[in-house]
FIKOLFI-515928 format. One record per residue: x, y, z of N, C-alpha, C, O in turn. Coordinates in steps of 0.2 Angstrom, whole numbers, padded with zeros to 4 digits, always signed. Layout:
XYZXYZXYZXYZ ...
***
This chain:
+0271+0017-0266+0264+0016-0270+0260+0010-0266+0254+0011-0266 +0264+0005-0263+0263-0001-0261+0257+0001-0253+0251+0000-0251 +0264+0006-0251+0258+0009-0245+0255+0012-0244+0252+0013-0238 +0253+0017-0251+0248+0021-0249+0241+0016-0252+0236+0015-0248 +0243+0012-0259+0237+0006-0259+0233+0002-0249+0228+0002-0247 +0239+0002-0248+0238-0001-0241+0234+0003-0236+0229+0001-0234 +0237+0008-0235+0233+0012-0233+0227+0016-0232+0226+0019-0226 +0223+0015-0241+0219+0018-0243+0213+0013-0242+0206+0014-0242 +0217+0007-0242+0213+0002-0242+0212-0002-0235+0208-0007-0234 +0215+0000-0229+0214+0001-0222+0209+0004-0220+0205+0002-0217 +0211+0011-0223+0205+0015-0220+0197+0016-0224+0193+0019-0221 +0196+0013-0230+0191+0013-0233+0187+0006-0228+0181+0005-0228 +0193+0001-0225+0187-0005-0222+0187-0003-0215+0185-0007-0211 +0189+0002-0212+0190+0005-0207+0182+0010-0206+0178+0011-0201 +0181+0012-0211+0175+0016-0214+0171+0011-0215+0166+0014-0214 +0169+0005-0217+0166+0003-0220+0164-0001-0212+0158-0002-0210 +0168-0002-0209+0165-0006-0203+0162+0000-0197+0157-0002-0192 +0164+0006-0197+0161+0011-0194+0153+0014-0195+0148+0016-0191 +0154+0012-0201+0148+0015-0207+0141+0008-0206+0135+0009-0206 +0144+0003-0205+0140-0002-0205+0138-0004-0197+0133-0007-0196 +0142-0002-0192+0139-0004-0185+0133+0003-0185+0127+0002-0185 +0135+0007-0186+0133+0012-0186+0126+0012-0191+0121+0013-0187 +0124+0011-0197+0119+0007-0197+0115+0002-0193+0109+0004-0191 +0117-0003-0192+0115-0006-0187+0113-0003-0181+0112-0009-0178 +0111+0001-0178+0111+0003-0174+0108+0009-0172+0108+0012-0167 +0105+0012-0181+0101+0017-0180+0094+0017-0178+0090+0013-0179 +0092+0023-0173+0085+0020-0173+0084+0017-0167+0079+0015-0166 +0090+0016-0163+0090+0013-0157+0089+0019-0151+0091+0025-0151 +0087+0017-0147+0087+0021-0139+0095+0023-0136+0099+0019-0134 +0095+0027-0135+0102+0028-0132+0101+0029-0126+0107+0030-0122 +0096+0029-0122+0096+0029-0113+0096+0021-0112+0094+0016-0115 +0098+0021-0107+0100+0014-0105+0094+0012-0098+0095+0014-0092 +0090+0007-0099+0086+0006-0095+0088+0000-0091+0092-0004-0093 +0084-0001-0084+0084-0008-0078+0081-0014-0083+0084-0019-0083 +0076-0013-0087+0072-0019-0085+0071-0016-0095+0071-0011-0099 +0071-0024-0096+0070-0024-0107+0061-0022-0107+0057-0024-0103 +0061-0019-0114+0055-0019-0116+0048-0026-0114+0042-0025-0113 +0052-0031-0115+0049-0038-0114+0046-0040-0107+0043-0045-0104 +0051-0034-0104+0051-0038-0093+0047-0032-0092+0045-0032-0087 +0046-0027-0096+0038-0023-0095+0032-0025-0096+0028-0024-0092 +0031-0029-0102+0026-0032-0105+0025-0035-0100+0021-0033-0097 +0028-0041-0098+0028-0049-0096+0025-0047-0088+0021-0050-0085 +0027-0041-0085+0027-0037-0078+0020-0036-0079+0016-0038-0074 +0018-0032-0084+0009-0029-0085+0005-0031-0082+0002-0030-0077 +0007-0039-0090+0003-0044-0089+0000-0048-0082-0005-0050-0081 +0006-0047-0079+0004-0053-0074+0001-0047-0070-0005-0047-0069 +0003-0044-0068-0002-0037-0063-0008-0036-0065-0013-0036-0061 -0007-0035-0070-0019-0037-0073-0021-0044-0072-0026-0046-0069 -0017-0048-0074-0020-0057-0072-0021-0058-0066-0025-0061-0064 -0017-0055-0061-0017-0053-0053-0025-0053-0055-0030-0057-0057 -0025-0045-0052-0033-0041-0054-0034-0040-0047-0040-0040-0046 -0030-0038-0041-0031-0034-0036-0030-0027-0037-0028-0024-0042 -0032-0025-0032-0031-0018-0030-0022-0014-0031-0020-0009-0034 -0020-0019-0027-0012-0017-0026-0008-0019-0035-0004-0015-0038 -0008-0024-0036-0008-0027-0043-0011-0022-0047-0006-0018-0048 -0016-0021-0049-0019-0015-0055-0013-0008-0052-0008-0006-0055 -0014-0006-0047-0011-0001-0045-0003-0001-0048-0001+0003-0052 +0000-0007-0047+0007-0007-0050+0007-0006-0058+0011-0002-0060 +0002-0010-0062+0002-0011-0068+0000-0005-0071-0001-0005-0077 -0002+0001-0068-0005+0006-0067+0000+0010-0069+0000+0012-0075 +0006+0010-0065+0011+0014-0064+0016+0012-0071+0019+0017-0073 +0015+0006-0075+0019+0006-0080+0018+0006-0087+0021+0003-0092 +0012+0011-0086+0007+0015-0092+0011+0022-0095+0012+0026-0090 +0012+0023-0101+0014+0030-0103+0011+0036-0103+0007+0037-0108 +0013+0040-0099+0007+0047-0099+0011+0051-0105+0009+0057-0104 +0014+0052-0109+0019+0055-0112+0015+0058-0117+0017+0064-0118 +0009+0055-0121+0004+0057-0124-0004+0057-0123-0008+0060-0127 -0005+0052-0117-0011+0054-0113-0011+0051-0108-0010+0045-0108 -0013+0054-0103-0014+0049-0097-0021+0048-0095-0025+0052-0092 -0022+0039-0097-0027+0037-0094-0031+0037-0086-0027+0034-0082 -0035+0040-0084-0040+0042-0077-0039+0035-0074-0042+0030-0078 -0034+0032-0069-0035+0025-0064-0041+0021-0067-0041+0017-0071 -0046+0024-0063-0053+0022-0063-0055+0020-0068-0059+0015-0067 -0053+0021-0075-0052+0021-0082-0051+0015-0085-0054+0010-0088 -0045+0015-0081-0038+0010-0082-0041+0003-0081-0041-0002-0086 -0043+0003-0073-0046-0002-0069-0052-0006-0071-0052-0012-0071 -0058+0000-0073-0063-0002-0079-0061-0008-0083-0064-0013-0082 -0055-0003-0089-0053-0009-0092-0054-0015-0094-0057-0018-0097 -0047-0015-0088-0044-0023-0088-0046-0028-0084-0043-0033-0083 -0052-0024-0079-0056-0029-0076-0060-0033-0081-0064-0038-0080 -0059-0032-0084-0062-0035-0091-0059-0042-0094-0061-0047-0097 -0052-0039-0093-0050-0045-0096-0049-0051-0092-0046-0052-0086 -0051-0056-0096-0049-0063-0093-0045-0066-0086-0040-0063-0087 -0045-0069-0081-0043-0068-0076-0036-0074-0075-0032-0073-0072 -0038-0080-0082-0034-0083-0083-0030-0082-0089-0027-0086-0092 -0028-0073-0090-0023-0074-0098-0018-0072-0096-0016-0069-0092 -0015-0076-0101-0009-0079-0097-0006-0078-0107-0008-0081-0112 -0002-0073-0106+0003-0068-0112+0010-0074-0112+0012-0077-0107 +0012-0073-0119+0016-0075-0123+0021-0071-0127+0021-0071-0133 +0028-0067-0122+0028-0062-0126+0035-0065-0130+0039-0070-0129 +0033-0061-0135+0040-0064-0140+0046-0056-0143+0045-0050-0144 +0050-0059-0143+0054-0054-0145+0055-0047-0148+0056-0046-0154 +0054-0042-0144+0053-0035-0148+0058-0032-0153+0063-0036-0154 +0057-0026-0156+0062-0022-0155+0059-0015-0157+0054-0013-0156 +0064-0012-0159+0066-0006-0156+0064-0001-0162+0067-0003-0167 +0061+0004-0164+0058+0008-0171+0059+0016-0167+0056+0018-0163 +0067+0020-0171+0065+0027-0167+0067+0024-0161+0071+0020-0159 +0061+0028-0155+0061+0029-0148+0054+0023-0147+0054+0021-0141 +0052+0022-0150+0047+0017-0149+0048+0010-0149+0050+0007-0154 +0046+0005-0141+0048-0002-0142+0042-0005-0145+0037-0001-0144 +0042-0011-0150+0037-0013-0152+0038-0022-0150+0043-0025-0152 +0034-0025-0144+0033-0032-0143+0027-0035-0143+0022-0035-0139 +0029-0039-0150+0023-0043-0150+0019-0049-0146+0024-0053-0146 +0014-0052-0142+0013-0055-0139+0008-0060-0142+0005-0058-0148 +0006-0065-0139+0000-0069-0141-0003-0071-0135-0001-0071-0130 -0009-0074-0138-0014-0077-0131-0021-0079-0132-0026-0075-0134 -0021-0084-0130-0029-0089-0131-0033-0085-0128-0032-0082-0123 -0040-0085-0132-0046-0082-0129-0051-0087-0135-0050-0090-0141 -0056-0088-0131-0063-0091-0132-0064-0090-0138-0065-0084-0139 -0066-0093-0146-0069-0094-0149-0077-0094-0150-0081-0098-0147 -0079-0089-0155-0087-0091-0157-0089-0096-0157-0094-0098-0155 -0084-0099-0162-0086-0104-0164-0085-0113-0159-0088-0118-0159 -0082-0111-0158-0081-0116-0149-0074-0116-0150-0072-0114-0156 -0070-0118-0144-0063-0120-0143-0058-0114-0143-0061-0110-0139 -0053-0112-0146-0048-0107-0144-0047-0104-0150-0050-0106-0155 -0041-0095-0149-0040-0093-0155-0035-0091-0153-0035-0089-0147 -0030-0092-0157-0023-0087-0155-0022-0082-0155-0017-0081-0159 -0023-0076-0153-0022-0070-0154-0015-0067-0153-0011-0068-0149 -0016-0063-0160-0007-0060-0160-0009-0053-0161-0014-0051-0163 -0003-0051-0158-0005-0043-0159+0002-0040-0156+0006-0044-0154 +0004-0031-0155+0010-0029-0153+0008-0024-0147+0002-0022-0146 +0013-0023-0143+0012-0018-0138+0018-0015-0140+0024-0018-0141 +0016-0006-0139+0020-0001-0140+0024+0002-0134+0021+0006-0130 +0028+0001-0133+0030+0006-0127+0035+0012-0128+0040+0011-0131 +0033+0018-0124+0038+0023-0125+0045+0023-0120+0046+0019-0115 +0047+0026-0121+0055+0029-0117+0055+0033-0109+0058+0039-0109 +0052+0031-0104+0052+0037-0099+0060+0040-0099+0065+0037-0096 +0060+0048-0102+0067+0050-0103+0069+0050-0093+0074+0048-0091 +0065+0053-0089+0064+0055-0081+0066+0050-0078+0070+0051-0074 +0064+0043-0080+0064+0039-0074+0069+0033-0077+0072+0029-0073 +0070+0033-0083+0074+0029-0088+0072+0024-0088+0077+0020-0088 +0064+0021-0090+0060+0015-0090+0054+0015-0096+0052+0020-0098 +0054+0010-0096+0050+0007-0103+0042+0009-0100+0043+0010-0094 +0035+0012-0104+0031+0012-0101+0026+0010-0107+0026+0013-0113 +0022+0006-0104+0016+0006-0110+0013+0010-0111+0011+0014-0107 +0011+0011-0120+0007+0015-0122+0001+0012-0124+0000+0010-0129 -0004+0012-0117-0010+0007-0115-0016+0009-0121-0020+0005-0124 -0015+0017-0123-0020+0020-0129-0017+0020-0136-0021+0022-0141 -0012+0018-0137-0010+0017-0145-0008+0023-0148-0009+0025-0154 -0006+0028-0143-0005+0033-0146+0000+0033-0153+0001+0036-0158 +0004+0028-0151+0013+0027-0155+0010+0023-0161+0012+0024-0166 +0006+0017-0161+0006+0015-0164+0007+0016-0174+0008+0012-0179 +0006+0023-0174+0008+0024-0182+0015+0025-0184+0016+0025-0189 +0020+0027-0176+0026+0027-0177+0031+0023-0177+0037+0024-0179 +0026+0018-0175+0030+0011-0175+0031+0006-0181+0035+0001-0182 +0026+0008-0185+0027+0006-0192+0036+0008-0193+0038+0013-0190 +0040+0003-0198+0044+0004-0202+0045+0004-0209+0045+0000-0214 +0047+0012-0209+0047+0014-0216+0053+0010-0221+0053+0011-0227 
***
C-alpha cells in the first residue's frame, strides 16, 4: 500500500513539474536564433543614428517584409527624420506567440521647453528562412502582441 502511495505520489509531482515548465514556456519561439530580440532593436537603432547610406541600408535589411514590405526609399524617407542624436534605451522584451515585443525609451524635445521620456514597444517577427528577429517597422503585429 505504502508503495503504491509512493508512487502515485511520484508520479503526480513528476506531472506536476512537466506540466509547469511546460507552462512556463508556452507561447515561446521554438527556432533558435544568432542575436536576441534586444541586439536587433539596439542594432536598428544605431544604424538610423548612423543615418548614411550604407547604415540605413543595413537597418533596412532588419525590417520584416512577412506582412508588408516597406519601398527603401520609403524606409529612408522615414527615418531621416528622426533625430540624429537618439540615442534608445532598450529594456527587456519578451516573447507573445511568435511575436517579440521590446520596450524602449528615449528623450525627445518638449513643447514646452526641456525633454520627455518617450516609452513605447517595438514588435518583431520570426524570420522562419533566415532564423532572425526582424522588425515590424509598420506595426502590422501589434494587435497580436497584446496578452490575452
Amino acid at each position: 500500500m505504502k508503495k503504491k502511495l509512493s508512487l502515485s505520489i511520484s508520479i503526480i509531482l513528476l506531472l506536476a513539474v512537466i506540466g509547469g515548465y511546460a507552462y512556463q514556456y508556452k507561447g515561446t519561439v521554438k527556432i533558435q536564433t544568432a542575436e536576441s530580440p534586444e541586439e536587433i532593436v539596439e542594432k536598428f537603432y544605431s544604424y538610423v543614428s548612423d543615418g548614411g547610406p550604407t547604415s540605413l541600408a543595413e537597418a533596412y535589411r532588419l525590417l520584416s517584409t512577412k506582412n508588408y514590405k516597406v519601398p527603401e526609399e520609403r524606409f529612408k524617407a522615414i527615418v531621416l527624420n528622426y533625430p540624429s542624436d537618439l540615442k534608445v534605451n532598450v529594456i527587456d522584451g519578451h516573447i507573445v506567440e511568435n511575436v517579440a515585443i521590446v520596450p524602449i525609451e528615449y528623450e525627445t524635445a518638449s513643447a514646452f521647453g526641456g525633454v520627455f521620456t518617450v516609452k513605447t514597444e517595438i514588435n518583431l517577427d520570426i524570420d522562419e528562412k533566415t532564423k532572425s528577429w526582424k522588425i515590424d517597422f509598420t506595426g502590422e503585429t501589434y494587435d497580436r502582441g497584446e496578452e490575452t
